[in-house]
C-alpha positions in Angstrom: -6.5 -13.0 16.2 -6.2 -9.1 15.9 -2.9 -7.7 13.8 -1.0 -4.7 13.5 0.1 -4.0 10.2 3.5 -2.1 10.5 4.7 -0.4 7.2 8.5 1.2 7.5 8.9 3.6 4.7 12.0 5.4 3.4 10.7 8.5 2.6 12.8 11.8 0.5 14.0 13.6 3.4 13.4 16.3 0.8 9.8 15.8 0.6 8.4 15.5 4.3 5.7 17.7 4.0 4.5 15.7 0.8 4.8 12.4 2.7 2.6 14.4 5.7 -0.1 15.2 3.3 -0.2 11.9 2.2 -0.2 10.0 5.6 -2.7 12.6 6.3 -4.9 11.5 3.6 -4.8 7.8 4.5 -6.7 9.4 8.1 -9.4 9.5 5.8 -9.5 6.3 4.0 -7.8 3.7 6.1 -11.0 4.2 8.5 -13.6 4.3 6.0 -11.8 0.8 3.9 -12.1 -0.9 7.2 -9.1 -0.2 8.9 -7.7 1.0 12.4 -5.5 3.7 12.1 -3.4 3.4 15.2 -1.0 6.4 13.4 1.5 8.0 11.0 4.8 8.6 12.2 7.3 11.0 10.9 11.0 11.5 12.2 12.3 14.0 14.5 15.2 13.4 15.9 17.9 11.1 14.2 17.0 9.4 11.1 15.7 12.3 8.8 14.2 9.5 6.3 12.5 6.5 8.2 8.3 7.0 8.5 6.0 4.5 9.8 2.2 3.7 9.3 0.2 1.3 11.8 -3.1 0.0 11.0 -5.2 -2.3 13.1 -6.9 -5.4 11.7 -9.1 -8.0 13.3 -7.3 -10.7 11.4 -5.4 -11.3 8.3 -8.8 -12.0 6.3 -10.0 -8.7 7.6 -6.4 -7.3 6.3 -7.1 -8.7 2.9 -11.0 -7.3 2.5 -9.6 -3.9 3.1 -6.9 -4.3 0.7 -9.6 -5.0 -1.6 -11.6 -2.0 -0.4 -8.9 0.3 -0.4 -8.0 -0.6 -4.6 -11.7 0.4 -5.3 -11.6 3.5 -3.0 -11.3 6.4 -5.3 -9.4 8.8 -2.6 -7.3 5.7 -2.4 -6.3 5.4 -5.7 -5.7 9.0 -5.7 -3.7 8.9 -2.9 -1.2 5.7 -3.7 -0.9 7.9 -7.7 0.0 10.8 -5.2 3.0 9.2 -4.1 4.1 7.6 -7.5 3.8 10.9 -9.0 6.1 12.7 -6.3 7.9 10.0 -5.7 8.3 10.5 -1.8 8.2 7.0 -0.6 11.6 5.5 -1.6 10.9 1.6 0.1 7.9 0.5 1.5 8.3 -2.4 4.0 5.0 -4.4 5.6 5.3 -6.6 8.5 2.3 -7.9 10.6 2.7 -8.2 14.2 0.3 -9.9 16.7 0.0 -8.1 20.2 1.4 -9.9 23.5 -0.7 -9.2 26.5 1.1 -8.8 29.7 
């Protein structure tokens, strides 16, 4: 069964264009670990510090291969030490959804 991987973040309203770079970044390597990128999201309106990431998976086991994929990816690594360093991302929530047709 295909899933959606929805990650909420609470980002450093302070440091959207650092968040950007990094989401932009992930455009890269989500595809190349075995992802679907279905998009970053940054606020516009309202809520300066609420992002979102979703990423398409075929099923959970294909969610857990890239996960394994993505630790070994060196742009990946680089990437997640990008946003410990800055320190950007204040919580990172994932929830997996399933799609309803209709």
């Amino acid at each position: 069964m295909p899933i959606t991987c929805f990650i909420r973040y609470q980002i450093d309203p302070f440091q959207r264009d650092a968040f950007r770079a990094y989401a932009e970044n992930w455009g890269r390597i989500i595809p190349r670990c075995g992802g679907r990128l279905l998009g970053y999201f940054l606020p516009s309106e309202g809520t300066n510090d609420i992002a979102w990431g979703l990423i398409g998976f075929d099923s959970l086991a294909a969610y857990e291969a890239y996960r394994t994929r993505l630790r070994a990816d060196p742009e990946g690594r680089d990437n997640f030490a990008l946003a410990q360093r800055q320190r950007f991302i204040l919580r990172e929530e994932r929830t997996f959804c399933e799609a309803v047709e209709g």
